[in-house]
KOLSE-212602 format. One record per atom (N, C-alpha, C): residue in three letters; residue number from 1; z, y, x. Coordinates in steps of 0.2 Angstrom, whole numbers, plus 5000, padded with zeros to 4 digits. Atoms other than C-alpha are relative to their C-alpha. Layout:
<pts>
<'Ala'; NUM; <Z; Y; X>>,
...
</pts>
This chain:
<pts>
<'Unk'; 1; <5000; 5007; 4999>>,
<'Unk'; 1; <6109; 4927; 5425>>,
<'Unk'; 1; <5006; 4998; 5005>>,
<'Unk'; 2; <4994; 5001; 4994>>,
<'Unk'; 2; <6125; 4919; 5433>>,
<'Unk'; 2; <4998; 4996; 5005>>,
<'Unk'; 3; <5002; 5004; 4993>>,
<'Unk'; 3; <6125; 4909; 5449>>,
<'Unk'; 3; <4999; 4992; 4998>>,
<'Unk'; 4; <5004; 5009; 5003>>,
<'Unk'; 4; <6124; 4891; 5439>>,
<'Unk'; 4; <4997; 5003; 4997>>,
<'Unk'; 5; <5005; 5002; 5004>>,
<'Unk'; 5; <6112; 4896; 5428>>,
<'Unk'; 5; <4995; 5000; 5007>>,
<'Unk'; 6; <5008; 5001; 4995>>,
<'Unk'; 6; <6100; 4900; 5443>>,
<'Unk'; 6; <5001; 4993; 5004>>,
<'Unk'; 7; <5000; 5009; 5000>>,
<'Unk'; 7; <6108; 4882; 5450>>,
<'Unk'; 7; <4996; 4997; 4996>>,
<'Unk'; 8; <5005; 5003; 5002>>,
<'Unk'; 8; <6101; 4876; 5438>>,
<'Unk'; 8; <4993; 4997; 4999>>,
<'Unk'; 9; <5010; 4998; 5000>>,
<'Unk'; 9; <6083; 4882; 5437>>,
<'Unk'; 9; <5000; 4997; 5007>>,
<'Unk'; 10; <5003; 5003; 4996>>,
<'Unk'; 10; <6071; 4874; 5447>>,
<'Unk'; 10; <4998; 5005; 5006>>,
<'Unk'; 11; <5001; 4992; 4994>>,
<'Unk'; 11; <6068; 4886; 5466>>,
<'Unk'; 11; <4992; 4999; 4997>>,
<'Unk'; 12; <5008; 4997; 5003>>,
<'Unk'; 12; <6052; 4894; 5461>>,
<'Unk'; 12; <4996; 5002; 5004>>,
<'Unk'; 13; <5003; 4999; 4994>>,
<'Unk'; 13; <6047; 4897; 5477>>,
<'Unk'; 13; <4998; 4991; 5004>>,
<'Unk'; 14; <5002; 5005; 4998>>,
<'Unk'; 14; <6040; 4880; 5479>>,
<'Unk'; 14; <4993; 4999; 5004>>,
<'Unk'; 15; <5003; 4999; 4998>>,
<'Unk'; 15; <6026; 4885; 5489>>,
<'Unk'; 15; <5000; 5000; 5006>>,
<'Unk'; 16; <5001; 4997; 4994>>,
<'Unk'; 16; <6020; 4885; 5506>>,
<'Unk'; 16; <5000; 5005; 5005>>,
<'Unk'; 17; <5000; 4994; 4995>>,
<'Unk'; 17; <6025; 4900; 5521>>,
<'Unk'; 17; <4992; 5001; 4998>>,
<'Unk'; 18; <5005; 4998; 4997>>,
<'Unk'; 18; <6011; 4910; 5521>>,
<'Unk'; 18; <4995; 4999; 5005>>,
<'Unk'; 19; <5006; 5002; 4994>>,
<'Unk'; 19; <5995; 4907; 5532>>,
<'Unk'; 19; <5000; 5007; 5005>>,
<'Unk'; 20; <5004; 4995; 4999>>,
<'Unk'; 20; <5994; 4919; 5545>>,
<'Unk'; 20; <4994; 5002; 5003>>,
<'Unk'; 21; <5006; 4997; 4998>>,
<'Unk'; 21; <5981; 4931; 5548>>,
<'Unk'; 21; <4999; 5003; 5004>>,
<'Unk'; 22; <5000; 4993; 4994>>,
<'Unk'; 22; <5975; 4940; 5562>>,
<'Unk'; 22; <5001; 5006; 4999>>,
<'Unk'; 23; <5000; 4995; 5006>>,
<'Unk'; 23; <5978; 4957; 5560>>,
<'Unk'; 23; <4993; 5003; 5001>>,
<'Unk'; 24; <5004; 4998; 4998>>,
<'Unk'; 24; <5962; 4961; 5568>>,
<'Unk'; 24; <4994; 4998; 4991>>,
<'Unk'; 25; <5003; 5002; 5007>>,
<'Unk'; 25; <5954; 4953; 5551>>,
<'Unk'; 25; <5001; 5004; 4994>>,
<'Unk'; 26; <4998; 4997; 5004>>,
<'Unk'; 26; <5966; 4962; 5541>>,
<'Unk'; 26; <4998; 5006; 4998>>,
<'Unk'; 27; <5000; 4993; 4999>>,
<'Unk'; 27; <5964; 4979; 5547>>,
<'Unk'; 27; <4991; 5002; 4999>>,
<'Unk'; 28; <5005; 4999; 5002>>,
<'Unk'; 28; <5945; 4977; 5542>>,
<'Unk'; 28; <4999; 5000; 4993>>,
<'Unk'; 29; <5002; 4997; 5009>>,
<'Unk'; 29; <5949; 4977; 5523>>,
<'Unk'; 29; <5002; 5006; 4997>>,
<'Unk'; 30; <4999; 4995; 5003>>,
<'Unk'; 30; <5950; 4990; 5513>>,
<'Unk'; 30; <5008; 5004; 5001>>,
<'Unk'; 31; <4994; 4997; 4999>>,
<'Unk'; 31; <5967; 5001; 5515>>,
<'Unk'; 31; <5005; 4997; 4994>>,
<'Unk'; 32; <4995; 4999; 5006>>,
<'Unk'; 32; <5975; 4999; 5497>>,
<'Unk'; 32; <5000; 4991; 5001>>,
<'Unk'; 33; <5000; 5007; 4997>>,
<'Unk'; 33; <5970; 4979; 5502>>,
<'Unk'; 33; <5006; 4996; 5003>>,
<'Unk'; 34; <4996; 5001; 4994>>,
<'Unk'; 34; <5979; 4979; 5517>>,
<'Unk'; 34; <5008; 5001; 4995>>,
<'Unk'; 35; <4993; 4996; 5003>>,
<'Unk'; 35; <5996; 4988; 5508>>,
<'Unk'; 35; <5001; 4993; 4994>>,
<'Unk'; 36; <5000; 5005; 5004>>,
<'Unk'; 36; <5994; 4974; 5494>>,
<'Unk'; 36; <5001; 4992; 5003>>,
<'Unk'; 37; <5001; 5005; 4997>>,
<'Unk'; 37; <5993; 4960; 5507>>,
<'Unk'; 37; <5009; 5000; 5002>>,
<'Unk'; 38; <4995; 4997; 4997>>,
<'Unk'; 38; <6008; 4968; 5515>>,
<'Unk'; 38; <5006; 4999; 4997>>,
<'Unk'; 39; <4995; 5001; 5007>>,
<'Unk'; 39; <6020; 4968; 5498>>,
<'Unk'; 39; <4999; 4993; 4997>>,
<'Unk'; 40; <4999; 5007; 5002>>,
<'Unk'; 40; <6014; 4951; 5493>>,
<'Unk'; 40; <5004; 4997; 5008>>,
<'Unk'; 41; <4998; 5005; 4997>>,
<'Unk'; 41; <6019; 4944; 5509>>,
<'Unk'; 41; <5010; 5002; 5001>>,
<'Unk'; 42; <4993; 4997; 5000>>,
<'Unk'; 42; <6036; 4954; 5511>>,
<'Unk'; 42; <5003; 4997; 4993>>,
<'Unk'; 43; <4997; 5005; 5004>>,
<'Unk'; 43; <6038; 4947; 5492>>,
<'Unk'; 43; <5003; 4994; 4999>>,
<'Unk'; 44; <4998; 5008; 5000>>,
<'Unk'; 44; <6037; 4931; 5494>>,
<'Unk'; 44; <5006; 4999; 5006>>,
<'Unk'; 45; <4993; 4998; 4996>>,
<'Unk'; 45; <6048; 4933; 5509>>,
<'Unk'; 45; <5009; 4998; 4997>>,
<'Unk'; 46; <4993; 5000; 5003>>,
<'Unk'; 46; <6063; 4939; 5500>>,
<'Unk'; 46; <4999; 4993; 4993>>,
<'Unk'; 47; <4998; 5007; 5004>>,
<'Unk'; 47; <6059; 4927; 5485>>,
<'Unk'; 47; <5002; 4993; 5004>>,
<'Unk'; 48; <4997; 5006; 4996>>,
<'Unk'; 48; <6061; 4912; 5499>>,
<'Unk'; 48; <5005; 5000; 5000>>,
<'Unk'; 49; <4994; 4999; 4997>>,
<'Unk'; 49; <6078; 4919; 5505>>,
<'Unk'; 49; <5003; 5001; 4994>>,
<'Unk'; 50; <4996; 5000; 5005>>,
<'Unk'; 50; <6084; 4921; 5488>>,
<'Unk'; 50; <5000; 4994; 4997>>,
<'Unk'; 51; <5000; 5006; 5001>>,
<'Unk'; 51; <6080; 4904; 5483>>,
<'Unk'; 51; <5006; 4997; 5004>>,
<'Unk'; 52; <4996; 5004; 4996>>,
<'Unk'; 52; <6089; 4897; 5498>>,
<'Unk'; 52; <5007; 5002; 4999>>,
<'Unk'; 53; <4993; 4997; 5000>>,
<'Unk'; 53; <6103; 4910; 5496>>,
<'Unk'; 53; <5005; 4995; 4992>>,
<'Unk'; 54; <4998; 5001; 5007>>,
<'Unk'; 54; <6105; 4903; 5476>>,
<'Unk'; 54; <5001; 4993; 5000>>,
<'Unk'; 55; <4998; 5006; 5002>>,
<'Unk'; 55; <6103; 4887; 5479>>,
<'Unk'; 55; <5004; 4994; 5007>>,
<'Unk'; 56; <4995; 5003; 4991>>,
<'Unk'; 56; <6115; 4883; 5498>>,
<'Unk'; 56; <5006; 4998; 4998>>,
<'Unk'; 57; <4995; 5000; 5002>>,
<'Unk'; 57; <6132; 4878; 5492>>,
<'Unk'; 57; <5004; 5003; 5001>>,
<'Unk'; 58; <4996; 4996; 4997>>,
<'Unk'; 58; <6145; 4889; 5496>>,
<'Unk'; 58; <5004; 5000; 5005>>,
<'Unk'; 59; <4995; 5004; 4994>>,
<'Unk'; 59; <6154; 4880; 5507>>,
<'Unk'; 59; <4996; 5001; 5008>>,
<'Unk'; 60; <5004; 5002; 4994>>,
<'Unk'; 60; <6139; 4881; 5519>>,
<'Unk'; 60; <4998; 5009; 5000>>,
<'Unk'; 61; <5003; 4995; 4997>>,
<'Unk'; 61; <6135; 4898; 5516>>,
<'Unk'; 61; <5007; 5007; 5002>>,
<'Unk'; 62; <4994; 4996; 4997>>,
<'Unk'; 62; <6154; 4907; 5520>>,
<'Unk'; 62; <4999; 5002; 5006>>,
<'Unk'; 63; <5001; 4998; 4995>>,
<'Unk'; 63; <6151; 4906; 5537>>,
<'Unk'; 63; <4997; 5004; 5001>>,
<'Unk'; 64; <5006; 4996; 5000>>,
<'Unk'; 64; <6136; 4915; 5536>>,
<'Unk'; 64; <5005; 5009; 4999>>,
<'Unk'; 65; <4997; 4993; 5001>>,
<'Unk'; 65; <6147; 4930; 5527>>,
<'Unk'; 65; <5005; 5000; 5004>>,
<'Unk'; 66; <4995; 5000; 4993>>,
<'Unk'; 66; <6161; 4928; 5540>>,
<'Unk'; 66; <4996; 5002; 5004>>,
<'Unk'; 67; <5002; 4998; 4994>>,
<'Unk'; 67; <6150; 4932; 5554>>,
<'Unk'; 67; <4997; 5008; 4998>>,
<'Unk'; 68; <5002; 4994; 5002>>,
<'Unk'; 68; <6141; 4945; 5546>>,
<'Unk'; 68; <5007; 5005; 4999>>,
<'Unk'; 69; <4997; 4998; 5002>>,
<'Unk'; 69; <6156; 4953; 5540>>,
<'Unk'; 69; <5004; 5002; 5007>>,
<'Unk'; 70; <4994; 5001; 4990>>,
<'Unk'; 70; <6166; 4950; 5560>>,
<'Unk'; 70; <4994; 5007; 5002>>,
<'Unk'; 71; <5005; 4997; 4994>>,
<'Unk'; 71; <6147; 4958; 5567>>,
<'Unk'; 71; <5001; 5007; 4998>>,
<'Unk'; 72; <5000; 4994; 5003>>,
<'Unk'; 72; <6148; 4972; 5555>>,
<'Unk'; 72; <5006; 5005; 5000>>,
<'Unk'; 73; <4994; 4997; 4999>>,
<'Unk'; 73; <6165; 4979; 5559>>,
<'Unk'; 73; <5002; 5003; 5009>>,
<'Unk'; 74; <5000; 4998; 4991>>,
<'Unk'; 74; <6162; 4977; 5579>>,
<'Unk'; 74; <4998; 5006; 5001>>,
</pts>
């Protein structure tokens, strides 16, 4: 998919951050539970930032590669 087609599309991360949960609550479910919690939320995560990345103009996100780009050579 090129970068307008995903312009196009509608973000698909139209959902609310995560609630969080104590960990103390967590660490009382099952282990494979926990590791499942853990990936869904890391998921969603990156699909947020990729949304945002995909759909930012470019003009607003240069900067962004400009500083990274300065920090990473220091």
């Amino acid at each position: 998919m090129t970068l307008s087609q995903a312009n196009r599309e509608r973000p698909r991360s139209n959902s609310p951050p995560p609630i969080p949960v104590p960990d103390d609550m967590i660490e009382k479910l099952p282990q494979q539970l926990q590791d499942l919690i853990t990936r869904s939320m890391n998921l969603q995560s990156r699909v947020r930032r990729l949304d945002i990345t995909i759909h930012t103009p470019p003009a607003d996100r240069a900067p962004i590669a400009i500083r990274w780009c300065r920090s990473s050579t220091a």
